[in-house]
N, C-alpha and C positions, 0 to 999 in steps of 0.2 A: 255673091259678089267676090268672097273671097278666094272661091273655088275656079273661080275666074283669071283672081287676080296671081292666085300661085300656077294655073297650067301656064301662063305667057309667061314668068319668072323661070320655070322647070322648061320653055322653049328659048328664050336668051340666056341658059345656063352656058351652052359655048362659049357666047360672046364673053358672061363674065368672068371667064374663067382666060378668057384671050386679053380683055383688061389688064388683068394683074399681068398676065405674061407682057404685057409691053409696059405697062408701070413697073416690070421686073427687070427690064431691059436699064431702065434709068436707076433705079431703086431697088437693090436684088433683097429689101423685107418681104418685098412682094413673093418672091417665089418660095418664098417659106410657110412654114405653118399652112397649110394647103386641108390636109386632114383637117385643121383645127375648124375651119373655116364650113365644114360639114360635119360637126360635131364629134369628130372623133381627136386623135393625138392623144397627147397626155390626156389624166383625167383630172380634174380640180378635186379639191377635199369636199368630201357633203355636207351638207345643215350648217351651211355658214350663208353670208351674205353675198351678192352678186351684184357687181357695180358695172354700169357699161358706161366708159366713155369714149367717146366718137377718136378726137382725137389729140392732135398737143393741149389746144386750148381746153376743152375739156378735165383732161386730167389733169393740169395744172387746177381747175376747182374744186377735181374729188379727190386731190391729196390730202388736203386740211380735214372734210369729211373721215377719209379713208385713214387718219393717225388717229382721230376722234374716236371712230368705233371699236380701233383697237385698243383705247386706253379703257377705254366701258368694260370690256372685255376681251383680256389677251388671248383669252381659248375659242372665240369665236373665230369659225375658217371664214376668210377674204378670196374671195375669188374679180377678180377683175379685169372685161374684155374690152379691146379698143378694135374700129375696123383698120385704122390705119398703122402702117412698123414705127411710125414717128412715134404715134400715140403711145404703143407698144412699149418702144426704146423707153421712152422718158417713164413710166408705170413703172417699167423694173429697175431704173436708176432710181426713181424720187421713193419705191417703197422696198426698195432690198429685196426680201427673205420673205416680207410679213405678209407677202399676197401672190393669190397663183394669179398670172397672168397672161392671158391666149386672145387668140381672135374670134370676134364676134363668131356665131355660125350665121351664112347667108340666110336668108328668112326662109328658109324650106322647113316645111312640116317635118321631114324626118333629121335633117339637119337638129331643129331647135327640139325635138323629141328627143335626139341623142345628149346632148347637151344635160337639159335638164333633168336625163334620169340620172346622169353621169356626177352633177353638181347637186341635186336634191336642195336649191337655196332655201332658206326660210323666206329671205325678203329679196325681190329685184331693185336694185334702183338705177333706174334710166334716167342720164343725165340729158336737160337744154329739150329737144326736139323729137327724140327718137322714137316714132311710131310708127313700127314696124308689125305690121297686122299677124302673118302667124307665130313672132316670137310673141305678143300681147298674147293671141287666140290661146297659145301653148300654157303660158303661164296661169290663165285659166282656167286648162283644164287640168293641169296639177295641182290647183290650189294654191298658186305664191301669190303672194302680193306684191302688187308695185306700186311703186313711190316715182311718179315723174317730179323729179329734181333741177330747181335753178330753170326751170318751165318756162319757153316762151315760145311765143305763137305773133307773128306780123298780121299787122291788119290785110297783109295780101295774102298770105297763107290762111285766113279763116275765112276768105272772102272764097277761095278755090274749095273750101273744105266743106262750104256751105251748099256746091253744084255739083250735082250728077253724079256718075260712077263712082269717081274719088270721094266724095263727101259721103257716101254711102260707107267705102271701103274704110274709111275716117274713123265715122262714126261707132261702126263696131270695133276698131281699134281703141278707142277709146272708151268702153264699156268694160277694158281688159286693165284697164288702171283703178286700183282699188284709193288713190290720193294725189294728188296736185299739188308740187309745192313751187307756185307760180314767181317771177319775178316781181312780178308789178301788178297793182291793179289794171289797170287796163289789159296785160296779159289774162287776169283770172277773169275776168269779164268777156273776153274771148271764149276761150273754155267753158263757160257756163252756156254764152249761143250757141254753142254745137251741141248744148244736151248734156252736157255733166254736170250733177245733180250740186250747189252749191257746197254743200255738206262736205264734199270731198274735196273742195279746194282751199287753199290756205295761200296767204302771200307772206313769203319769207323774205323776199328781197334774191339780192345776186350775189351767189358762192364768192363769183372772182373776186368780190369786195373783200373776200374775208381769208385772200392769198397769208400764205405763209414763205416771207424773206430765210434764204440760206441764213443759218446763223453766224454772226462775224463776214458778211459779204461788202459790208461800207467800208470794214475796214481792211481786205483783201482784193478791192477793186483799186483803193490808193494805194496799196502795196505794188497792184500789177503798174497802175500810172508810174509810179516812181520808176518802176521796172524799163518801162519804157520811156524813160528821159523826159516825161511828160508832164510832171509836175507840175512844170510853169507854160506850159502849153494849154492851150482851148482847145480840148476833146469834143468832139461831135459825133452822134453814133445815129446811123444809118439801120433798123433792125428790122430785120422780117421781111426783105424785099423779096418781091418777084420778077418776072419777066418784064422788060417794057419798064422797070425799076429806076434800076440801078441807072441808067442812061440818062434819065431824069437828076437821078441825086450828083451822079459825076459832072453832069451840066454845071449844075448851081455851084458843086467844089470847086471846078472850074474859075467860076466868078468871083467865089468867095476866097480863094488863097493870093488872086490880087491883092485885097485888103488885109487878109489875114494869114501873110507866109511861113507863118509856124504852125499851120491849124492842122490837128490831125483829124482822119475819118475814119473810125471803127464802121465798116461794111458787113453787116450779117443776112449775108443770103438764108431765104427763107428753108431752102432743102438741099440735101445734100449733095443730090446729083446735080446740081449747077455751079460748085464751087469751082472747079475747073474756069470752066466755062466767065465767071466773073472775073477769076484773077486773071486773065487772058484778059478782057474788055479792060479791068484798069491799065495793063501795060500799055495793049493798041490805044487806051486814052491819053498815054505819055504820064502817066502817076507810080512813080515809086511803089511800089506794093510790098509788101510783107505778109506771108502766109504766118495764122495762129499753130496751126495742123503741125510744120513745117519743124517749127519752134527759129522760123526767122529771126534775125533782133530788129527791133525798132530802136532804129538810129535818127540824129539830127535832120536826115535827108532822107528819111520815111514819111511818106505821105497820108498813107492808105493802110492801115491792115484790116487785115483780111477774117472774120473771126467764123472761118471755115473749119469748127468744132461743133461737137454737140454738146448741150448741156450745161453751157458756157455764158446763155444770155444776160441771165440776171448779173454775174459777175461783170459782164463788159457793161452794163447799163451804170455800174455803179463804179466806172472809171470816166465817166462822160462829164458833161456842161446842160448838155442837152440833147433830144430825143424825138426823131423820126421816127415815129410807128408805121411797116411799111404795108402792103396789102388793102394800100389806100389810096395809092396816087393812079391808078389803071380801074377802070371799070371790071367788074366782077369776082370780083373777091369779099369782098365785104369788111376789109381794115382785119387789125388784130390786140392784143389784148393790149389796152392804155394802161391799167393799174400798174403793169411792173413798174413803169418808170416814174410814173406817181408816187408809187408809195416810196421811193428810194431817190424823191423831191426831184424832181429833173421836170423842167418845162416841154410840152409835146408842142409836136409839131405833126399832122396829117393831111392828106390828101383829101378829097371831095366825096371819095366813096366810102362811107363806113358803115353800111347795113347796121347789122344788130349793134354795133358799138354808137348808132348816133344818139340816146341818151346819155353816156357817158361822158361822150364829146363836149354836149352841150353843159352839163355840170361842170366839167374840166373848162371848159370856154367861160363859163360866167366867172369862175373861179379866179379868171386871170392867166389861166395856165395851160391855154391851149390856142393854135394859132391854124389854122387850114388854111391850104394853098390849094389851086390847081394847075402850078407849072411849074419850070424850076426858075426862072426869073423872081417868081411870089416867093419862093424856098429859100433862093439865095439871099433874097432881102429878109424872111422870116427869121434865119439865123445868123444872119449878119447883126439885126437888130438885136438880140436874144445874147447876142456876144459881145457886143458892145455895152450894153446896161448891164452890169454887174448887179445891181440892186435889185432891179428888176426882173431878173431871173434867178433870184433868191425868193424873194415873192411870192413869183412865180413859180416857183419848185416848193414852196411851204403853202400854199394855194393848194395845191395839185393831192399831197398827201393831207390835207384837211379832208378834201373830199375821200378819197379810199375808206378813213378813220370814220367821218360821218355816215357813211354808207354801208357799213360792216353789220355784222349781228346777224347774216342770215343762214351761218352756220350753225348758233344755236337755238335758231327758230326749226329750221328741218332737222335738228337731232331731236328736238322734244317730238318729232314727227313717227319715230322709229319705233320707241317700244312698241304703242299700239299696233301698230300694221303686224310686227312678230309677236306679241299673242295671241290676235289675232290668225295667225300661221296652223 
C-alpha cells in the first residue's frame, strides 16, 4: 500500500513543486529552501533531537517544549522542521541560534533517507497530526523513535482511518510511532481503535496551554497604547483574519464607531501577502488607516491600524479591550489559537467555525469569556456589549486566563515522556 501510495506522490511531484511556485508568487518563503524540501541544503548537527512543526500555530507549542530540552541539556543538537515559511520565520525568531531550522523534506523515500542520514536524531517528535507514511516508514528503519506530540485525531478523521486504502496506509503509519502523547482522552481512545497498542499511549493534555508570554509584554503593549494616544480609548483587536474576514469585521466597525467615535481597530491580517491588499479595503471602506510596517502615527483621527508586521501579535493583543480570534468567521479554516488572548485576560470573541479549537471555545464560553457570532450585526453587538460593561469584561478576561492556568501541565507530562524513548535510541 505504501509502495502505492509513494509511485502517485513521485507522479504529482510536478504539481507540487508548481504549488509552491504559485504559493511563491504571493509568498516568495515559498521559492526558498527548495533543496531542503528533498533532503538536501544545509545539513542539521547529528544525535540531537528533531522536532517537526507544521506550522505558526504549531511552533508556538514547541517553543515552550523546545526551551525545556535545552535547559535539560545545553549540548544536546535541536534540529527543527516546519512545512510552511510562516512556521519557518517564527522557529528562527522565537529560538535564535539554539536550533537548526529547515523545511520538512516531502515524504519521498529518498527525500526523508537524505534527511535522516544527514541529521542522525536520537529522538523525532512530531507535533498535533503528522502522519506521514514514509517519513514514520523511514524512521523505522533507522531505528529513531517517535514521540507523536499534543496528538489529536477527530472523530471524522478515525472514522476515514478506519476504511480502505487510507486506513491500511494509516495504520502502518502508525506502527512507525514508538509513543502517543495524546491531548485528551477521547483523542487516545481513538488511537487505541486504529490498533495502537494502549501501552504506548499517554494523555498529557495540550501544549498550547502551557504558551510562554514575551517577557514584559503587558507592560510594553501599554507603552505602545500610550504611544498611540490610546490610553483612554477602547481598543479592539481584529487577529488572524482571512479572506471573506475583514469585510465582516469593517461591517460591524462600521456600526460600532456610531456609538463609539473614539474606538480604535488593531486589524492583523492573517499572512503577509494580503497586507496590501487590506489596507486598500480599509481606505475603499472610508476608515482612516494607519500602516504598523510604515511606522504611520496614530493620531486622534486614526481609525484602524493596520498591524501588517510579523511577529508582533502577542504585543498588539496586549494593547487591546478585547479580542477577535479570526479564522473563524468563513467556513474552512478551522479558527485559530484562543490561549494568547486569554492568557493576557482579554475577552474572545469568534466565529461559528473553530474545528480543533471547539473544546477550548466551550471551556472559554462556560468561563464567561467567550462569545460566538455568525455575522457582523451578532459582532457588532458582541463588542458593543463587551465595551460598554467594564466589569464585565474584566470578569471576563480573569475568566479566560483561569482557564489557560487550569488547563496547563502538559508540558511536563510529555517531558517525563523523553528520556525513555532516547535510551531507548
Amino acid at each position: 500500500m505504501r509502495a502505492l501510495y509513494t509511485g502517485l506522490l513521485y507522479l504529482a511531484l510536478p504539481l507540487v513543486f508548481l504549488y509552491f511556485l504559485w504559493r511563491g508568487l504571493r509568498e516568495p518563503g515559498y521559492l526558498k529552501g527548495w533543496g531542503e524540501r528533498l533532503g538536501l541544503g544545509r545539513r542539521p548537527p547529528p544525535g540531537g533531537i528533531w522536532l517537526h512543526a507544521a506550522s505558526v500555530g504549531e511552533v508556538a507549542a514547541a517553543v515552550p517544549l523546545l526551551r525545556a530540552l535545552r535547559e535539560r541539556d545545553p549540548d544536546l543538537p535541536l534540529v527543527v522542521t516546519t512545512f510552511t515559511p510562516t512556521g519557518r520565520d517564527r522557529a528562527r525568531s522565537a529560538l535564535g541560534g539554539t536550533a537548526h531550522v529547515v523545511y520538512l523534506p516531502l515524504d519521498l523515500p529518498g527525500a526523508v533517507r537524505r534527511f535522516l542520514q544527514h541529521a542522525q536524531p536520537r529522538l523525532a517528535i512530531l507535533l498535533e497530526a503528522e502522519l506521514w507514511p514514509n517519513l514514520l516508514h523511514g524512521c523505522r528503519a533507522a531505528g529513531v523513535p517517535v514521540l507523536l506530540a499534543n496528538a489529536r485525531l477527530s472523530e471524522a478523521a478515525a472514522a476515514r482511518y478506519r476504511r480502505g486504502v487510507q486506513g491500511r496506509l494509516i495504520g502502518d503509519a502508525l506502527r512507525g510511532i514508538d509513543c502517543i502523547a495524546a491531548v485528551s482522552d477521547e483523542d487516545a481512545e481513538r488511537f487505541t481503535a486504529l490498533g495502537v497498542p494502549a501501552e504506548r499511549v499517554a494523555v498529557t493534555g495540550n501544549l498550547k496551554f502551557d504558551l510562554e508570554l514575551p517577557a514584559g509584554v503587558e507592560e510594553r503593549g501599554a507603552a505602545l497604547r500610550r504611544d498611540w494616544g490610546a490610553a483612554e480609548r477602547p481598543v479592539w483587536i481584529a487577529a488572524s483574519t482571512h479572506a471573506g474576514e475583514e469585510e465582516i469585521v469593517l461591517s460591524a466597525f462600521a456600526e460600532l464607531v456610531g456609538r463609539h467615535p473614539d474606538l480604535l481597530l488593531v486589524l492583523v491580517p492573517r499572512h503577509p501577502q494580503r497586507f496590501d491588499g487590506v489596507a486598500e479595503l480599509c481606505r475603499r471602506s472610508g476608515f482612516a488607516c494607519a500602516r504598523r510596517s510604515r511606522d504611520e502615527p496614530v493620531t486622534a483621527g486614526t481609525q484602524i491600524l493596520l498591524g501588517d508586521t510579523l511577529g508582533e501579535l502577542v504585543l498588539f493583543y496586549a494593547t487591546a479591550d478585547l479580542a477577535l480570534v479570526g479564522g473563524s468567521l468563513v467556513p474552512g479554516i478551522g479558527g485559530h489559537n484562543l490561549l494568547e488572548p486569554a492568557a493576557l485576560r482579554l475577552p474572545v470573541v469568534t466565529g461559528e467555525h473553530l474545528g480543533a479549537w471547539e473544546t477550548v471555545a466551550d471551556w472559554l464560553r462556560e468561563a464567561g469569556a467567550l462569545c460566538r457570532v455568525a455575522d457582523a450585526a451578532a459582532l457588532a453587538s458582541a463588542v458593543d456589549e463587551c465595551l460598554e460593561d467594564h466589569h464585565g469584561r474584566k470578569m471576563a478576561g480573569l475568566g479566560a486566563a483561569r482557564v489557560v492556568e487550569d488547563h496547563g501541565g502538559a508540558l511536563a507530562r510529555t517531558l517525563r515522556l523523553v528520556p525513555g524513548l532516547l535510551t531507548a535510541a
